[in-house]
N, C-alpha and C positions, 0 to 999 in steps of 0.2 A: 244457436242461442234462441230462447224460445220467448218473443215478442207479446207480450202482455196486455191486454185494455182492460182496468180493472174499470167498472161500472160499480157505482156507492152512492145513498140516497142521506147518509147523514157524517158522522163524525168521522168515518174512517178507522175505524179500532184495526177491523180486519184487514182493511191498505197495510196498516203499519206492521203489522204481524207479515203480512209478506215482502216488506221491505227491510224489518230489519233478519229475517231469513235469509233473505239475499247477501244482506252485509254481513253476517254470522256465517254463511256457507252452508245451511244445512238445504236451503234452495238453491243448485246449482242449475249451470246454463240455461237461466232466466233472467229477463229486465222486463220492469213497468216500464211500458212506453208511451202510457195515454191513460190518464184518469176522467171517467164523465162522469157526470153526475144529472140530475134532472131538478136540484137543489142549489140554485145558485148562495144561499147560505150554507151549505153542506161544509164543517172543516177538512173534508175530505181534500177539496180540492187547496186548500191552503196547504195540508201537507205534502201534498204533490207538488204544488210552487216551490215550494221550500227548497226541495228536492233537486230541483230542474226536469221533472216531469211533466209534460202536456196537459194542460187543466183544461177541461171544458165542461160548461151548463150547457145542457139540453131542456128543457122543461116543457112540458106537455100546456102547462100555464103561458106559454108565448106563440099557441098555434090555435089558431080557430077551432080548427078541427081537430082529432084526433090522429087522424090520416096524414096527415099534414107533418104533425109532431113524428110519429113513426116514418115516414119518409124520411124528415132530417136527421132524425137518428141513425136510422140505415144507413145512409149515405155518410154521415162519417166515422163511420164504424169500416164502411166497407174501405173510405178511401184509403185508413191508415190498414187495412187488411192485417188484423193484428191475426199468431199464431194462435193463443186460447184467449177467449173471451173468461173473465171472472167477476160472476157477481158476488160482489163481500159487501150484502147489505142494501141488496138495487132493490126497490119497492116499484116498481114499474113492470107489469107483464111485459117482457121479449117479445117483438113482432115476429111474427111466425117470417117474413122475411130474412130475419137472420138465421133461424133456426136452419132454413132450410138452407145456406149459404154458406154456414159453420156447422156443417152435424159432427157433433163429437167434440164439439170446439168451445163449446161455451159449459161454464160448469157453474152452481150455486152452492152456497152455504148455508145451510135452514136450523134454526136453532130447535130441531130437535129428533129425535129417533125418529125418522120416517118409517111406515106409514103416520106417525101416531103426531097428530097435531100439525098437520101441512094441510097446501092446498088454501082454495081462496080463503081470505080473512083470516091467516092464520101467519101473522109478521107482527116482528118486536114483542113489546112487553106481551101483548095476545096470547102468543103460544107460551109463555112462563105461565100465565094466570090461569090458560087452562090445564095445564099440566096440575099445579096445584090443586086448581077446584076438581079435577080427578081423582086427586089422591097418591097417583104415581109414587113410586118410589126411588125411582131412576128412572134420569131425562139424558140429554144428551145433545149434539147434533151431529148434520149429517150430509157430506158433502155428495153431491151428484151432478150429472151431466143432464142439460135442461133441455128440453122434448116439448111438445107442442101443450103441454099437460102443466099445472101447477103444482112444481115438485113431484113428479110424475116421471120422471128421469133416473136413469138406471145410475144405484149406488155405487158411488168412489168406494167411498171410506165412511166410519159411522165410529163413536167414542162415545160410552156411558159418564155417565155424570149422579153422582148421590144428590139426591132431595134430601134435604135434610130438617129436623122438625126449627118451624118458626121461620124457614123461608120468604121473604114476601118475592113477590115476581122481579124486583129490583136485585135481592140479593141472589137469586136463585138466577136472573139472564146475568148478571157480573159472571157468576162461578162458573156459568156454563160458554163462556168467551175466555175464560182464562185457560179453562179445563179441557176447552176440548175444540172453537171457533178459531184461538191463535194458534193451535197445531196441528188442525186438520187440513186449513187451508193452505198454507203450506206444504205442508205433507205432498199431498195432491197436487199441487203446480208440481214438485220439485219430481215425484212418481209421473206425470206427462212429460216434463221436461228432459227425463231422462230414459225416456220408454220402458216403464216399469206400469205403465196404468194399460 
């Protein structure tokens, strides 16, 4: 069974896409075992309560320093030693401590065709608005395993998504979480889970 810490910085869309996978069956030999978040508003962690899943805020807002906040993090990340780290939506650069502690083990979801609109400054509504101000005609996202780089990590899985005209960044990130955020992530836990990644 493949032990879960999903890390999420707001509502949790992407949580519930691998939870109800799980209850659906198309994620097998997999459990969330720990939800953190660094957003003690975040409803992430309400749908994990809900659940009877492990809630926890970490927040970089409750540490002096920087170093400080990534210490705490680390440390409970490492003490619950989950099997895959998943971020679905964590807006916090990974301390290169974990990276090196989990290599292979932590994965991301980035709303869109990597190379193409990743990397710093480029989370949430961001990467829809530039996709748009581009012009693009197909967006996407794309899951990968996270590496000392931002979005920089060698690609899982990737799933096109149609721009379509009259888009705003609102309807265009909806489509591209319905299209391609709730089935890749999954996807992918369920391909580690089962040693098919």
């Amino acid at each position: 069974m493949l032990r879960l810490l999903v890390c999420v910085s707001g509502g949790g869309t992407n949580l519930q896409a691998i939870l109800d996978a799980i209850d659906g069956g198309t994620v097998a030999n997999a459990r969330v075992e720990t939800v953190i978040s660094n957003n003690a508003g975040a409803y992430a962690l309400e749908r994990a309560r809900r659940r009877g899943i492990e809630a926890l805020c970490i927040s970089p807002k409750d540490y002096a320093a920087r170093a400080d906040f990534e210490t705490a993090f680390c440390a409970a990340v490492e003490e619950r030693s989950p099997d895959l780290i998943v971020l679905a939506g964590f807006l916090v650069k990974v301390p290169d401590r974990l990276i090196a502690d989990f290599p292979r083990r932590i994965i991301n979801i980035h709303p869109s065709l990597i190379p193409s609109f990743c990397g710093v400054g480029y989370y949430g509504l961001k990467v829809h608005e530039a996709a748009l101000a581009r012009g693009v005609k197909i967006t996407g996202a794309t899951v990968h395993y996270v590496d000392g780089g931002m979005d920089t990590g060698p690609i899982l899985l990737q799933k096109a998504v149609e721009v379509k005209p009259g888009d705003t960044p609102e309807i265009l990130q909806r489509r591209v979480m319905e299209e391609a955020e709730w089935k890749l992530l999954p996807q992918a836990i369920d391909m580690i889970a089962n040693g098919r990644a």
